[in-house]
N, C-alpha and C positions, 0 to 999 in steps of 0.2 A: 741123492738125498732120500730118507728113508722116509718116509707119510708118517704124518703125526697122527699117531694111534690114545694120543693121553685121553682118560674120561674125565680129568678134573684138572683145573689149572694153580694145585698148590705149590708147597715147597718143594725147590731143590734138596736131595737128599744131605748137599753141603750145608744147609741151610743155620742146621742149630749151630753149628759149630762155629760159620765166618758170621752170623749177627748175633751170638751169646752174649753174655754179662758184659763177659769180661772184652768184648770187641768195641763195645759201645766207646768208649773214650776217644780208642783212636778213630773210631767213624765220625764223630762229634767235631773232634779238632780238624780231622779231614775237611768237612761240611764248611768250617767255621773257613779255613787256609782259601779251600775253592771259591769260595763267596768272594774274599776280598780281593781276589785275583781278577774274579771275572769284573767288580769293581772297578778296578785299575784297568780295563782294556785286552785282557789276555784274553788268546781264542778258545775256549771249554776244550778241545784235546790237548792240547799241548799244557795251559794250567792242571788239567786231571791229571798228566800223566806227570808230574811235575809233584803233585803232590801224593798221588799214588806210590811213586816209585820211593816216597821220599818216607811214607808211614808203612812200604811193604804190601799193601793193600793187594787182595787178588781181583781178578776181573767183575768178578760179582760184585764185590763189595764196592769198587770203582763205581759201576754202576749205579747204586743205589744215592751213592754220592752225589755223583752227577745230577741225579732226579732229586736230591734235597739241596741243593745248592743255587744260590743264586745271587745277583749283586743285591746291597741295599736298597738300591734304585727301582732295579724288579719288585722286590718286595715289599715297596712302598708304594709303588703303582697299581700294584695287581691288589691288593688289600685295601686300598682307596676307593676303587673301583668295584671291592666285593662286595652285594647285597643281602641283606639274609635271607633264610629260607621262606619267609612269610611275604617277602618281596613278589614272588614268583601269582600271584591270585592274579586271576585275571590279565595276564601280559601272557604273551607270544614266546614262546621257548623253541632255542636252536640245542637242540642235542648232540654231542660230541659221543656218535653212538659207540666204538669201539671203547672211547676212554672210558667211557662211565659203566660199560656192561662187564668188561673183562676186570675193572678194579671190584666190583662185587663178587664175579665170579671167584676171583682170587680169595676176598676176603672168607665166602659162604668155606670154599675147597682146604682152608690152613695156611695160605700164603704167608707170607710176610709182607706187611703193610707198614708204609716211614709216612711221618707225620714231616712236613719238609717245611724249609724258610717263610712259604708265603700260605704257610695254614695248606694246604692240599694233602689229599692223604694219597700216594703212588705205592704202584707195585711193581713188581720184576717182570712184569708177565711181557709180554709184547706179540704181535701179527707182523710176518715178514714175511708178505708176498699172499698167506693164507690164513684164513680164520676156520676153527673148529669147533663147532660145538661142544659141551663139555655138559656133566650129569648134575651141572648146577644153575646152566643157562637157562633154562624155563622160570626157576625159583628166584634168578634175578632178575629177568624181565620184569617179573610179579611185584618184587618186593618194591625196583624200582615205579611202578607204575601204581602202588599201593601208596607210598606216599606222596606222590605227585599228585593222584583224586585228592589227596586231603589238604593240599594246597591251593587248590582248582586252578591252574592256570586256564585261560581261554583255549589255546591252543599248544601241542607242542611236534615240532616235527624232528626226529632220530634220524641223522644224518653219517652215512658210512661211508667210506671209500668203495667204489667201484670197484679199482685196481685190483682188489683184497680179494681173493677166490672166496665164494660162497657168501660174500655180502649181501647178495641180492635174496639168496635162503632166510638169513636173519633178518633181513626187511620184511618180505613174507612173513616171517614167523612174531614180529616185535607188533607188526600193523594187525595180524589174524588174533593176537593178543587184545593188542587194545578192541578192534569190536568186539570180543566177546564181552569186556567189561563195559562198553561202552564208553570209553576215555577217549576224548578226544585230540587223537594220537594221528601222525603220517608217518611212515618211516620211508627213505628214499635212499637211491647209493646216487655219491658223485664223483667226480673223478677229482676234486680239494675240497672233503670238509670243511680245512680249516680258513678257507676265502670265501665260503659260503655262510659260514658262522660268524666269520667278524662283519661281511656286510649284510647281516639278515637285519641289524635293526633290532631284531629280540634280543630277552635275557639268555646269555649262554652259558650250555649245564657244562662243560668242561675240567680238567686240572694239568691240562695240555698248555705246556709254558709258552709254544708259539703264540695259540690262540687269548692267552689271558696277558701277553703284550700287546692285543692288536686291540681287545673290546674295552666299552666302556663302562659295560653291566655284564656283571656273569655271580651265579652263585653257586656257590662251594657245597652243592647237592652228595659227591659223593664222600667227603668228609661228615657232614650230616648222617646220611645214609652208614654209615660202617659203628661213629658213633654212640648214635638214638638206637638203632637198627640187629647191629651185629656186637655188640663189645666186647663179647668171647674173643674176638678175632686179635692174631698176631701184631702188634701195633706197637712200632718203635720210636720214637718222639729223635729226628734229629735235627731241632729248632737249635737255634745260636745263636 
């Protein structure tokens, strides 16, 4: 496999073409098809692939689907459970550091960003096996940790995967951040985020479908953040 050499983590050069105008309806109805399925007890590959094969859908577009879909049940759990951004003063934050860095980075670089079932805003992007820095990760750290001071939480600690080559660089770099501003920031790698975040007890910053079934306070920071933040940015609504 050839080392990921990207300096920015935007779109696929496919990208204007499989989420254009005119792709939107069948994504929509896609979202809408997977929802009800997963509903009814079907396992996410085999309902995607069920409804992929059935709208033509290519592997990207698959994808995105997947990340806006979800049962009724999920999304009246995870939205039940959502706080808003002003919730976060003064309480303890568990950071879901890869989700929430790489969806800015995305947004900052041109990506394409879906507004999905339970309010979350996802991207394409993903870490398999390694993370790279990119010419927009400093400016997200920033942006991220610009609106977190203006919320004051007490504490918050950026939690990464160990596994993830060069996690331990970006903890370095997210922690050598916050002193400089003086935020009161840890960043740490573990070998599961996502069991350290549902039992930290704190609010969690995530949009990670596993983690927002497992807690019972989390808020929707990076929906906020692209929003308030970034609105220039690519942003495709495929609520149902």
């Amino acid at each position: 496999m050839s080392p990921d050499t990207r300096r920015h983590r935007g779109a696929h050069p496919a990208d204007r073409r499989l989420f254009g105008e005119d792709q939107l309806p069948a994504l929509r109805e896609a979202t809408s098809d997977l929802s009800w399925l997963l509903g009814r007890g079907y396992a996410m590959n085999s309902a995607l692939k069920l409804v992929g094969d059935r709208l033509s859908l290519t592997e990207r577009q698959r994808l995105a689907v997947s990340r806006a879909a979800c049962s009724d049940g999920q999304r009246d759990f995870r939205m039940a459970n959502c706080l808003p951004v002003e919730s976060i003063g003064g309480e303890a934050l568990a950071i879901d550091g890869f989700n929430l860095l790489i969806t800015i980075e995305a947004a900052l670089s041109g990506g394409v960003l879906f507004v999905c079932r339970d309010g979350c805003v996802r991207d394409l992007s993903g870490v398999h096996g390694s993370y790279r820095s990119v010419l927009e990760t400093e400016t997200a750290i920033g942006l991220a940790g610009a609106v977190l001071e203006r919320f004051a939480p007490a504490s918050a600690v950026w939690l990464l995967d160990a596994p993830i080559s060069n996690s331990g660089r970006l903890a370095a770099k997210i922690a050598g951040v916050a002193r400089a501003h003086g935020w009161p920031w840890s960043a740490k790698t573990v070998n599961n985020p996502d069991v350290e975040i549902a039992a930290s007890g704190g609010i969690a910053i995530s949009s990670d479908s596993v983690i927002l079934d497992r807690v019972s306070r989390w808020v929707n920071l990076g929906y906020y953040l692209v929003t308030h933040h970034l609105s220039d940015s690519w942003i495709i609504d495929l609520r149902v």
